[in-house]
C-alpha positions as CSV (number, residue, x, y, z in Angstrom):
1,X,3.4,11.7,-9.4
2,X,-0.2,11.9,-8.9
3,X,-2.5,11.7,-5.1
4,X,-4.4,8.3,-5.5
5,X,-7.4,7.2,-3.2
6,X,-5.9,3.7,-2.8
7,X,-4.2,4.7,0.1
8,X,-7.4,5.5,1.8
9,X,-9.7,2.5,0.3
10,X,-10.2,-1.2,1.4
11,X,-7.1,-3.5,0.5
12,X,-8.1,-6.5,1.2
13,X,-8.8,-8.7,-1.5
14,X,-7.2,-7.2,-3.7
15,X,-4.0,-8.2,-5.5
16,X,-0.8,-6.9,-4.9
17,X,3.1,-7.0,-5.9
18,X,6.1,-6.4,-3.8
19,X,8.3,-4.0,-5.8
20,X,11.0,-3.1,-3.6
21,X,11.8,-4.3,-0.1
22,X,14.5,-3.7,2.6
23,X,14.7,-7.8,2.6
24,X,15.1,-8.9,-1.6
25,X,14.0,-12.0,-1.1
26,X,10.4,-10.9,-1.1
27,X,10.7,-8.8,-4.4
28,X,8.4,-9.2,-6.9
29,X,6.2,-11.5,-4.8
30,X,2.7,-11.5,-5.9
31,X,0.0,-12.8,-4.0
32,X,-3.6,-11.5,-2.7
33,X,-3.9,-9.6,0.6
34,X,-5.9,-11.6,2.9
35,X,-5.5,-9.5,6.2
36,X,-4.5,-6.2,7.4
37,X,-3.2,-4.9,10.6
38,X,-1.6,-1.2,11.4
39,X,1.5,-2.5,10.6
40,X,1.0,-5.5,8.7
41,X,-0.4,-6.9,5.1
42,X,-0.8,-10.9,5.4
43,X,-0.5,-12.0,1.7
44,X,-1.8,-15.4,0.1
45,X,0.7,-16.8,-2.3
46,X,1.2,-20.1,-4.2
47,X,-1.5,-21.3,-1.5
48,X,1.3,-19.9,1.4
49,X,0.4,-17.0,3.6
50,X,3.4,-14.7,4.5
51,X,2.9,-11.0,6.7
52,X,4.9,-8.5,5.5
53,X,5.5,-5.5,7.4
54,X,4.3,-2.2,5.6
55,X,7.0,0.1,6.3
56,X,10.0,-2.6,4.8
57,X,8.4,-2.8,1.3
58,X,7.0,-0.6,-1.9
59,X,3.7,-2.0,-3.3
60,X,2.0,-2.2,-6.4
61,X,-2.1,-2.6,-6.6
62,X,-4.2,-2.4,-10.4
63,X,-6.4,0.1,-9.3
64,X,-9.0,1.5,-11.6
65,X,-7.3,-0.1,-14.6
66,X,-3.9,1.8,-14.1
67,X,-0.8,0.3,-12.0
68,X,-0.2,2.0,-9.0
69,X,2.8,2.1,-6.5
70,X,2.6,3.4,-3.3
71,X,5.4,3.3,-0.5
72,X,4.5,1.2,2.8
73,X,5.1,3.9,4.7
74,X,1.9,6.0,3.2
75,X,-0.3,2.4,4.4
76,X,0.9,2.3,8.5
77,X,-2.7,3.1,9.5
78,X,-5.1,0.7,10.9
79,X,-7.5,-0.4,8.2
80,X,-10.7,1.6,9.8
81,X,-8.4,4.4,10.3
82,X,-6.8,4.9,6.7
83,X,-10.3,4.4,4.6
84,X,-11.6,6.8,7.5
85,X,-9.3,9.6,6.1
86,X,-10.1,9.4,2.9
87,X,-9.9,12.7,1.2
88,X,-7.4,13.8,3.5
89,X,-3.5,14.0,3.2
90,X,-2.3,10.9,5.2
91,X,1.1,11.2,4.5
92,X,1.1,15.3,5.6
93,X,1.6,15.9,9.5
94,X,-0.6,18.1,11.4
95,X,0.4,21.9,10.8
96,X,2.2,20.9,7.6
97,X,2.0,22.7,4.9
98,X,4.6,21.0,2.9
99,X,3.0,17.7,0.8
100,X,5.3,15.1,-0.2
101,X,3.1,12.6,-2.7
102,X,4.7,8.9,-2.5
103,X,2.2,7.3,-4.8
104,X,3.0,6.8,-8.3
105,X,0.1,5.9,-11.2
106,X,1.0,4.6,-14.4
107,X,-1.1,3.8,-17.5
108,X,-1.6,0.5,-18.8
């Protein structure tokens, strides 16, 4: 599994897929992110808005022509605060110096 700067780049308007989820009704649920708070993506589906909450749910974005997953948990940053840190490890605690990568990028 590879780093990818998704997790530090603007997410709304872009499309994304639900790919796991502590609740299984929302798997595979597609739809385009609309609105983002610290702890929350508000999705646009089938003309419906539902807000999911980050830490429940595994995502999938197409980002620079490649599918890439990345675990909610990795996204539970305000929105100014996550593309602020970009270039930085958001996942690693201060003083860390173990790195535990929970993005995945796979070739289309």
């Amino acid at each position: 599994m590879e780093h990818e700067p998704i997790t530090s780049d603007e997410l709304i308007g872009r499309m994304v897929t639900i790919i796991e989820c502590t609740d299984p009704s929302w798997m595979n649920l597609s739809g385009l992110i609309i609105d983002e708070t610290k702890h929350t993506f508000l999705i646009e589906t089938d003309k419906k808005q539902k807000r999911i909450a980050k830490q429940t749910a595994t995502f999938a974005f197409e980002y620079h022509g490649k599918k890439t997953i990345v675990k909610g948990t990795r996204l539970v940053y305000r929105p100014e605060e996550r593309i602020k840190k970009q270039g930085e490890d958001i996942g690693r605690k201060k003083g860390s110096t173990k790195h535990r990568v929970e993005c995945q990028t796979t070739q289309r």
